[in-house]
N, C-alpha and C positions, 0 to 999 in steps of 0.2 A: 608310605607304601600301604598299613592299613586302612588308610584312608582311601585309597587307590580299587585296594579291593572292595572294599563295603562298594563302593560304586559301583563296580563292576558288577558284584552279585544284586543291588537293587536292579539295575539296569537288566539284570537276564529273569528275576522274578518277575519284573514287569511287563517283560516281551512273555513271560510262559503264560501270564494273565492273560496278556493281550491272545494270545491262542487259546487259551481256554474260551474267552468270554467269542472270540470268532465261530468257536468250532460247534458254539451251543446249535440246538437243533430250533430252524426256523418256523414260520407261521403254515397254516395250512393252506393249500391252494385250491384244492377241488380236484373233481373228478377229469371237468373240462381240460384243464392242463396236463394230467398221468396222459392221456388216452389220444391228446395231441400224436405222441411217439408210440401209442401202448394201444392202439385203436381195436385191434384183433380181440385183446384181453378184455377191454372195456365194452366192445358188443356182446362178449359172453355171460362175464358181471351182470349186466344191464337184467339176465334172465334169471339171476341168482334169488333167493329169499336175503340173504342180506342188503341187494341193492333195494329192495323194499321192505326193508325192516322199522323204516319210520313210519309205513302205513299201518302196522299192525296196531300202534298205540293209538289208534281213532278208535270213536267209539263204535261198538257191534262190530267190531274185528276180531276175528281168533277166540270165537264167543266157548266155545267148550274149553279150550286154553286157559283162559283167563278164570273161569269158574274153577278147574283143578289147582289153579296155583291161588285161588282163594282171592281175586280180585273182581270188580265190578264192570262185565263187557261192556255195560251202559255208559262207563265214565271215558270223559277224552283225555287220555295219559300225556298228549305230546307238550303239556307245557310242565310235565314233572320231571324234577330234576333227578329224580332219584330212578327213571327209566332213562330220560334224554341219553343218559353216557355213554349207554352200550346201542342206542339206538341210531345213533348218526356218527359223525365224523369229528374228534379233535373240542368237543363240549366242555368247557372249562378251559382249554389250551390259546394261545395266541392264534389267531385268525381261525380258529377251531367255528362249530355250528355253536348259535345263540340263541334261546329258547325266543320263539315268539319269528323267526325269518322262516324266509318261503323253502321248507325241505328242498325243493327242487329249484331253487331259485340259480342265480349266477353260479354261485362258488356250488352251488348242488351237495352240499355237506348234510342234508340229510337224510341218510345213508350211512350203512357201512360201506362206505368207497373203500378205494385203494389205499390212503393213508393210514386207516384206521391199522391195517396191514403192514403198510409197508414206511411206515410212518412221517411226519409233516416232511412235505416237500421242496418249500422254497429254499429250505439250506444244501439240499443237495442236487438239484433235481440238472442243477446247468451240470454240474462236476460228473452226474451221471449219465446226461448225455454226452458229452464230451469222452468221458471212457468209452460208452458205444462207438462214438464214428473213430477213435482213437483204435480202438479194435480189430474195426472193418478194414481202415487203412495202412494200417500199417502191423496188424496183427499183433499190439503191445496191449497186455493185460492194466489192467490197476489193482491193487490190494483193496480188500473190504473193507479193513479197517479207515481207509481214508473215507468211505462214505458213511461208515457209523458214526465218523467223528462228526459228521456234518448233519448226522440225525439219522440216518437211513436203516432201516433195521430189515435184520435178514434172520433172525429168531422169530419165525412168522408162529412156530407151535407157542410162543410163551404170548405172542401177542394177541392170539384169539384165544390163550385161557384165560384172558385179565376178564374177559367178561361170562366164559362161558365157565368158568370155574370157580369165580365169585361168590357163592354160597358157603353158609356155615355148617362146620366140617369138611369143608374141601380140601383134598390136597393140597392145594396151591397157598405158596407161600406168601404171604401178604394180602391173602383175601381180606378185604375189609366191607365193611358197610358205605352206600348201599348194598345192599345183597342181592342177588339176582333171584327170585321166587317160581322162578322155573328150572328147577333140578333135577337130577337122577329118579328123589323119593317121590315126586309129584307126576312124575310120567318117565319111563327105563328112555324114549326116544330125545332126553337131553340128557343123557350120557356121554361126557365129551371124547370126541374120537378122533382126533387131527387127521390119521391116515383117513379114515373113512370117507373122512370133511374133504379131503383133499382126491379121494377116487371117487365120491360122486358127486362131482363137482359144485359143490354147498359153495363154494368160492370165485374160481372162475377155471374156463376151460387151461391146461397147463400146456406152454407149447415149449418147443428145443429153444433153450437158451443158447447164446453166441458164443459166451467163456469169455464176455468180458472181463472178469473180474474173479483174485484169484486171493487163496487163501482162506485164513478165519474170518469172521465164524463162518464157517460151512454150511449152510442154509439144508435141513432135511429134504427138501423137495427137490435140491440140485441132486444129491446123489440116488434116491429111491425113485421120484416120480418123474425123473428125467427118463426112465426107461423108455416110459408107456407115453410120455407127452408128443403132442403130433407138431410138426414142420411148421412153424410160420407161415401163411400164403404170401406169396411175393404180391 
């Protein structure tokens, strides 16, 4: 009989494995594939300073910028690692941008795209359409937590302070090195400000969400900036 059980419990650690190691978050896709379903959002994006945020790091870019944060406008930043992070999409990550590929190339990763936000895609990105037309059809929600589990993150204020908060003495828990050299002390207009970021549109335009998806975490933008967001065009 304890023989019986020890099996039993190997055999349900192994299946909680096998969930675990499923539910890890997958590689990144690009812009081209959010924007397949998310087209609206991604023509607005396209006008953002983030979606051109890898251009800044060429050389004689952002020339007074660079000089307050005590860098050299002359030099061409984009094969340094310690700007690349916060400059494009998923750098360091599985199918993430690689220093040295064409920022606008296929996967177009560099960029602050959509995943940088709303994080790598391929582990949830089918699960999340499928809630969508799951939705439309038959008006049955999904819980969040099933697409966090597959990577999808809806803590969008913590995922634009990984970079814009980044600096020593920052609030932000886990700020590490690199450090970001554009801060509050170096110019008051990178004072990080999520709502701000989010009502002029530093991001992209916000439209009514459907209600596909229901429960924790509760995304700040669903409840506050859902007010003011305008109608999807059909």
């Amino acid at each position: 009989m304890r023989r019986f059980k020890l099996q039993i419990l190997t055999a349900a650690a192994l299946f909680g494995l096998a969930l675990t190691v499923s539910a890890a978050p997958g590689e990144y896709v690009g812009v081209a594939v959010c924007t397949k379903c998310h087209a609206v959002q991604g023509d607005s994006w396209a006008g953002t300073t983030h979606a051109k945020a890898f251009d800044s790091l060429k050389a004689n870019t952002k020339v007074e910028e660079k000089k307050k944060a005590k860098l050299d406008p002359a030099k061409d930043y984009t094969k340094d690692k310690d700007c690349i992070g916060c400059h494009s999409t998923g750098y360091g990550k599985p199918g993430g941008y690689k220093i040295g590929a064409a920022p606008g190339g296929e996967m177009a990763l560099g960029s602050v795209g959509c995943e940088s936000c709303h994080g790598p895609g391929e582990g949830y990105r089918d699960e999340h359409a499928a809630a969508e037309k799951q939705f439309v059809r038959a008006s049955k929600t999904t819980p969040r937590k099933k697409l966090v589990g597959l990577g999808e993150i809806f803590d969008y204020e913590r995922a634009c302070a990984v970079c814009h908060l980044n600096y020593q003495g920052s609030p932000l828990k886990g700020a590490k090195a690199p450090f970001t050299p554009f801060t509050p002390a170096v110019d008051a207009k990178y004072k990080y400000d999520f709502d701000k970021a989010v009502r002029t549109k530093a991001l992209h335009e916000h439209y009514k969400l459907k209600g596909s998806f229901e429960g924790e975490p509760l995304p700040k933008v669903r409840a506050e900036f859902q007010k003011t967001a305008k109608e999807i065009p059909e």
